[in-house]
C-alpha positions, 0 to 999 in steps of 0.5 A: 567550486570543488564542493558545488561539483560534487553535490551537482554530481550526486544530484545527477548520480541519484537521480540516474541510479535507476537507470545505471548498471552496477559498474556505472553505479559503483564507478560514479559512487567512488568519484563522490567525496567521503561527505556526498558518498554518505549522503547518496548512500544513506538515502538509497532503499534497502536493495539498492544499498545491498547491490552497492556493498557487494560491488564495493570490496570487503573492506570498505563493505565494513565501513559502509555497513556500520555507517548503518543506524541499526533499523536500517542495517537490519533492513539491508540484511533482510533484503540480502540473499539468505546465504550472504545474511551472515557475513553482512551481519558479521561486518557489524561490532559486537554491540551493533550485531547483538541489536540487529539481530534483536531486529532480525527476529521480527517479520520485516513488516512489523512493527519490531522489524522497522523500529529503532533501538537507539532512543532517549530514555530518562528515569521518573525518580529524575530533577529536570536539571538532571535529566536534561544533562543526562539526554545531552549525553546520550544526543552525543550517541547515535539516538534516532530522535531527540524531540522526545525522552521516554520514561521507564523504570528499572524494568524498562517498563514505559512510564510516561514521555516527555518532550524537550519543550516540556523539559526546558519550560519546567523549574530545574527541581522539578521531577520527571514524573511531575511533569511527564504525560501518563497517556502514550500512544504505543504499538505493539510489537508485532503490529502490522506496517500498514496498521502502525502507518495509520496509528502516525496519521491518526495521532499526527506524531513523528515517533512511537514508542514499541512495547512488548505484550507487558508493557516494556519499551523496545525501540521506537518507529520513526516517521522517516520510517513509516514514509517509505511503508506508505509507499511500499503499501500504496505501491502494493495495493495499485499493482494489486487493483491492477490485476497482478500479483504485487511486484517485490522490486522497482520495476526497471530492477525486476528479473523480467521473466519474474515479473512475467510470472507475477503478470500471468498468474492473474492474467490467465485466472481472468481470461479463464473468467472470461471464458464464462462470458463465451458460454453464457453467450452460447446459452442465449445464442437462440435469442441472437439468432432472432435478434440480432440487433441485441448483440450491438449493445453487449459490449456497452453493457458488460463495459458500464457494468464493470466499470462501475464496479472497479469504481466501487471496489476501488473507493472502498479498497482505499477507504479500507487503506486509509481506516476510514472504512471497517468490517462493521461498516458493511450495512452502511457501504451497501446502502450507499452503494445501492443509492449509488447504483440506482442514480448511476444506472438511470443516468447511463440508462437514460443516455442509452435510451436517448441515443437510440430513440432520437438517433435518424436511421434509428428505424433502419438500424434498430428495426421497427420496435427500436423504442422497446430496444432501447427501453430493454438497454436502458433497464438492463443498464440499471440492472448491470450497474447497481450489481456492479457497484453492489459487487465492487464494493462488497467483495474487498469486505468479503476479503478481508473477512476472509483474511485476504488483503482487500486490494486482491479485488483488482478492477479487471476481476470485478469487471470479469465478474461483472461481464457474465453476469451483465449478460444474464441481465440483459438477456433476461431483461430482454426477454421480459421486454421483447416477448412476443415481439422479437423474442 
């Protein structure tokens, strides 16, 4: 009964964790036995660990920090404050500090920075009899996976790899080398969290081996890993097509006013774009003046533009994320974007038209030439529309050719692009159509 009290209590304390102050937090965590302390502990993020340590006194911060595997220890310190860094990493024994200040070396968003130094490793010159006592030996220490032994030579240099399957199913003579797989897929060291993320997905593995620019085994990156980058990195990219600089903390956690600044940054930058909208209005203000009944439809057609040019922008930014979509395929997305364009434009175009035309007091409100209006909405909004898909969806290649992160081409951005020049368009469309007429 006892044992079924405490894990209803941890359920419940993890899934309020958000929602507590740190004494809430640190009170609930100390009424949790030894067995379900670790197991809300372990499965806390990295900032959540680091407020619950300092909260807890020195010496049970110690045994909390060597809980830690060393990936995740080093994690914990990188999301510490720069001046307490080292006294967290001098909680760790002399073996534990020398890894993860191995790890510590690398930026926390590469490869190096997530893996894991703690892997079975066999020799090639190896019997399978003993290599299988040899990795029951080393599964008795703290390995990060056992689904599959590395083989490397003296100099640590990545040979080959070996399930345990494989192990098991060969004759107990056989060598290591006989029956190991010479093509590994690796990462590079320094190779980008999201690039590693698409590496599992391409090859659908559950670790990688880390290797340096000489081939040299580092550690691995796990699969548990690479769950939390894909949320960290479809996380960032939303709050980005958001319009927003991207949040470095759960939202609820965040200091208020610096998720302000983050907001207000891209905030003003739009609404000084906006601004454009104002002048451009003010250079056709002649043509309002004449006609006014062009005004009614501005909105609807600085809105469909931008719309589907957040549409746009948002399929090929994740297209880009998921490495369905590369640089080199900028002449096929704009030939599709075009085709797009054109269909969607007509569809809106033709329902513009429809509605003004077979409207009853069409005469009264759109005048006596309202057929000219509405062909002049409707090419206006082909025109609109095939610029908005052609820009939404180029501008995240233009980015990303420019070193910037594709996602920095948020749907509010596009549709402020899209709002100046949907008004030129239109008024120029206007222009062509309704002159000499109201114009």
């Amino acid at each position: 009964m006892a044992q079924v009290q405490d894990e209803l209590l941890s359920a419940d304390l993890y899934d309020a964790w958000p929602f507590l102050s740190h004494s809430d937090r640190v009170e609930g965590f100390k009424l949790l036995s030894r067995a379900e302390a670790e197991e809300l502990f372990l499965s806390l993020s990295a900032m959540d660990q680091v407020a619950l340590l300092f909260e807890l006194p020195q010496g049970e911060r110690r045994l909390w920090m060597r809980l830690l595997a060393p990936d995740d220890a080093a994690d914990v310190i990188q999301a510490a404050p720069e001046e307490e860094r080292q006294g967290l990493l001098a909680l760790l024994d002399e073996t534990a500090r020398i890894e993860v200040t191995a790890l510590l070396a690398y930026a926390e968003d590469e490869a190096g920075g997530l893996m894991s130094p703690h892997y079975a490793r066999v020799r090639p010159d190896m019997r399978v009899d003993e290599a299988i006592s040899y990795l029951r030996r080393q599964a008795q220490e703290k390995v990060e996976t056992i689904y599959y032994a590395y083989v490397l030579d003296a100099q640590q240099h990545l040979l080959g790899v070996v399930s345990f399957r494989e192990l098991f199913a060969a004759p107990a003579d056989k060598k290591v080398e006989e029956i190991m797989q010479r093509e590994v897929v690796t990462v590079g060291e320094q190779m980008d969290q999201e690039e590693v993320s698409q590496r599992f997905a391409q090859h659908d593995l559950i670790a990688l081996p880390v290797v340096d620019s000489e081939g040299r085994m580092k550690g691995i990156v796990t699969i548990d890993d690479i769950v939390d980058v894909v949320q960290e990195e479809a996380t960032e990219d939303i709050q980005k097509i958001g319009g927003m600089e991207a949040l470095d903390a759960p939202y609820l956690q965040i200091d208020f006013f610096r998720m302000v600044k983050k907001r207000a940054g891209w905030l003003s930058a739009l609404f000084l774009g906006e601004m454009l909208t104002a002048t451009a209005m003010g250079y056709y203000e002649h043509e309002l003046e004449r006609a006014i009944v062009l005004a009614l439809f501005i909105p609807l057609i600085i809105s469909s533009g931008g719309n589907s040019g957040s549409q746009a922008s948002t399929l090929v930014i994740r297209a880009m994320a998921l490495g369905e979509v590369r640089l080199r395929d900028w002449w096929r997305v704009i030939r599709r974007e075009l085709a797009a364009g054109l269909v969607l434009g007509t569809i809106l175009g033709m329902i513009g038209l429809l509605r003004i035309v077979l409207w009853p007091t069409r005469a009264e409100v759109y005048g006596e030439h309202y057929l000219l209006v509405g062909l002049t909405v409707a090419c206006s909004l082909i025109g609109v529309v095939l610029f908005g898909t052609l820009a939404g969806s180029m501008l995240p290649f233009i980015l990303r050719r420019l070193g910037f992160d594709p996602a920095s081409a948020s749907a509010p951005f596009i549709a402020t692009l899209v709002d100046v020049t949907g008004l030129v368009i239109y008024f120029t469309v206007a222009s062509l159509i309704l002159s000499g007429v109201l114009l």
